[in-house]
N, C-alpha and C positions, 0 to 999 in steps of 0.2 A: 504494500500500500504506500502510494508516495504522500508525501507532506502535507500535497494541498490537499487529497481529502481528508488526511486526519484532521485539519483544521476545519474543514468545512463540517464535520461529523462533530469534531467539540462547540463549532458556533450551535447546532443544531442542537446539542443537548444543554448547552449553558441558555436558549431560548423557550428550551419546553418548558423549565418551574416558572421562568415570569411569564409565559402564557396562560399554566395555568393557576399564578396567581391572580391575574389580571381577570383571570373570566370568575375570577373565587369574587372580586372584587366589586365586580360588574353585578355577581348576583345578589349580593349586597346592595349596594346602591340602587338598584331594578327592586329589589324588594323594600326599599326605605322609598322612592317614589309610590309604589304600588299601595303601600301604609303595609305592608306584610313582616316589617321589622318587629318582634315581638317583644324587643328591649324596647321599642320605642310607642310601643299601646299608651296609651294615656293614663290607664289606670295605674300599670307599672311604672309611670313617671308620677305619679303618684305617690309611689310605694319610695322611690328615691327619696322624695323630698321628707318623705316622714321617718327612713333611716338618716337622712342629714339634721333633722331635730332631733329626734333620739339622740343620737352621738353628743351633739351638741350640748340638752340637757344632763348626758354623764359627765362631760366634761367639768360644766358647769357646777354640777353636784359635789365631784371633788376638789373644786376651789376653796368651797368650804362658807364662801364671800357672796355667791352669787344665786342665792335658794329662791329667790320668784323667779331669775332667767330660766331656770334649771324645773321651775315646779311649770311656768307659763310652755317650756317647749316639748315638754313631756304630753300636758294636756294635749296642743295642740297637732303634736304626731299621734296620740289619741284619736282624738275627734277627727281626725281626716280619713283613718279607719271606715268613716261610715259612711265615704263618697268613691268608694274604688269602684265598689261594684255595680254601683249607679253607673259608672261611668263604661264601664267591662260591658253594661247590659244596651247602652244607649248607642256606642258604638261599635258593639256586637267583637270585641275587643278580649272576650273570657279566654285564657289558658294555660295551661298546666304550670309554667313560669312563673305566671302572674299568682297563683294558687299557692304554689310554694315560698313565691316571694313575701305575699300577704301573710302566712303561716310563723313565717321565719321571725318576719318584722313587730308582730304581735309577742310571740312567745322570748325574742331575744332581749325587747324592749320593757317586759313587763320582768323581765329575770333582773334587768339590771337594776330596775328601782327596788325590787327585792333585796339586791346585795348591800341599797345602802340602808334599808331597813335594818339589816343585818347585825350595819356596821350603829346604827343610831339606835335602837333598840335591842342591844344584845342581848339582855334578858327571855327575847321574844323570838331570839335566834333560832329554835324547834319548829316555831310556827309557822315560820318564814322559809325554811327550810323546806318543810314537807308540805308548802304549796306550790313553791317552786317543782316540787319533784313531781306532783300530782299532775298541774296544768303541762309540762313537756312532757311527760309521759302518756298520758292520755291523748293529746292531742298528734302527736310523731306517733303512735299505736293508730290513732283514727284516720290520719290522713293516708298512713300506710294500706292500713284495709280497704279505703277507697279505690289506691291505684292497684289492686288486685283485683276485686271485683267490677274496675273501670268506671266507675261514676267519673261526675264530672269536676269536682270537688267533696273538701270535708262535708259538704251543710245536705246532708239528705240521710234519714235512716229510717227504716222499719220499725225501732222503738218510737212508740207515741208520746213521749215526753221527750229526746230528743226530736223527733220531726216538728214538735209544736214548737220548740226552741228553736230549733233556723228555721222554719217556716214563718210565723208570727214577726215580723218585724218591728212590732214595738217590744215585744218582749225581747230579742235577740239586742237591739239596742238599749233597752231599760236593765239590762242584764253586766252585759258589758261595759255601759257608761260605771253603773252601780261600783263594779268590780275593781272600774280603773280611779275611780274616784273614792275609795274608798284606803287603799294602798297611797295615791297619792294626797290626799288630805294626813293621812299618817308622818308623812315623810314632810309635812307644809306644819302642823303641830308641832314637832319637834322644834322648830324656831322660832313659831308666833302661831300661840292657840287661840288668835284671835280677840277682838270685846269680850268683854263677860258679860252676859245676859242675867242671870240669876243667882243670888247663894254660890256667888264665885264659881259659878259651871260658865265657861268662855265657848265660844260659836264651834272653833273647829272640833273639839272631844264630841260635841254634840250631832253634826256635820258626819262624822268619822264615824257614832254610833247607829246612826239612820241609816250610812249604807252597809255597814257590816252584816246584817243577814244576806243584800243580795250576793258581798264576798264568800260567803259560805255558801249560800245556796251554789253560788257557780265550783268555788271546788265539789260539793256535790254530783253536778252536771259533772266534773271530770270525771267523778270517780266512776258514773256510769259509762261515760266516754270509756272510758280504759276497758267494764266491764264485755262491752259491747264489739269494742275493735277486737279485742283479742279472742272471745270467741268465732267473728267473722273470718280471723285470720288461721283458728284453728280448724274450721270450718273447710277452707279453702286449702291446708294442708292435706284433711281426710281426702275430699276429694281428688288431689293429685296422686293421693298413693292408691286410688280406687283405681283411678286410670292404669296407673302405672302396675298393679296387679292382673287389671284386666287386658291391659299389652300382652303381659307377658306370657299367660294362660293363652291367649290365641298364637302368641309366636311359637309357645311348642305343642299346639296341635296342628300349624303345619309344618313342625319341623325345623322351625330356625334356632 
């Protein structure tokens, strides 16, 4: 082989990976025109901006200096919670990303104000603890059994008090708010319980005890969460080794 076709053979392969980075490149951009970017849904930009408050309020938190920036951007990655999916449904934008992402951003962000409960109420450290471990555990167990049996998200089940929890929308929100309002009114007491209203009882201990049953009521809901996935999940092991018996009882009666 002389010189000039090895060289023409190495132009030729030093041309293929930037062709076919270019067409990688091209399907990107063809699907950011088309709106088929799934990082770029709106709901998921969504979900961005309420992990850049989250962070933000941890940051804030251990300053030490800075407890309304830190309690004001906790709420508000909160409450924007309750505009993803409005948005997922309006511009027909629902998927599996955005699902995970929603998941992630709720259970990372509610662990973290946990830890400073943790840190600010050590006494209470048990309590805080094993809500922490109930709400990730049940929910990573729930969402799991979902993508097995392929629903389209966590929010659908066969139990009648889960189904009326994500179904009901004021309940799913009055649930929720209760939950994250209740954790975070704890963590706002700790450095200002507020006027006093009565017999030195101040707003937030009072605030803080209003929502505490719906706190409890929802670790509740975990704990059926948990009871519910892991049966479905048990469920859907029987079944594969049903298969996988009944394979194998036909392979040797022809023989394989």
């Amino acid at each position: 082989m002389t010189e000039e076709p090895r060289k023409a053979e190495a132009s030729v392969g030093q041309r293929l990976p930037l062709s076919g980075s270019v067409s990688s490149g091209s399907k990107v951009l063809t699907a950011v025109a088309r709106g088929d970017n799934v990082f770029l849904f709106y709901p998921n930009l969504l979900g961005y901006v309420r992990i850049i408050l989250a962070l933000g309020a941890f940051c804030a938190m251990s300053s030490g200096e800075k407890q309304w920036r830190a309690a004001l951007w906790y709420f508000t990655s909160a409450l924007l919670d309750a505009f993803d999916g409005y948005l997922a449904r309006k511009f027909n934008q629902s998927s599996r990303f955005g699902a995970m992402l929603d998941q992630l951003t709720d259970r990372l962000t509610f662990l973290g104000v946990l830890m400073a409960l943790c840190h600010f109420y050590s006494s209470k450290m048990l309590f805080f603890q094993f809500v922490a471990f109930l709400d990730i555990a049940a929910h990573w167990m729930h969402l799991h059994a979902t993508d097995l049996t392929g629903k389209e998200s966590h929010k659908g089940s066969t139990n009648p008090v889960l189904n009326f929890y994500y179904t009901s929308k004021p309940c799913l929100f009055w649930m929720c708010f209760g939950n994250e309002a209740f954790y975070g009114l704890l963590y706002i007491n700790y450095f200002w319980a507020g006027p006093a209203l009565f017999f030195g009882i101040h707003l937030m201990p009072v605030l803080a005890a209003l929502t505490c049953p719906v706190a409890l009521a929802k670790s509740a809901l975990n704990v059926l969460h948990l009871v519910m996935a892991s049966q479905t999940v048990a469920e859907h092991d029987q079944e594969q080794r049903r298969r996988m018996s009944k394979q194998r009882v036909e392979e040797g009666k022809k023989g394989i």
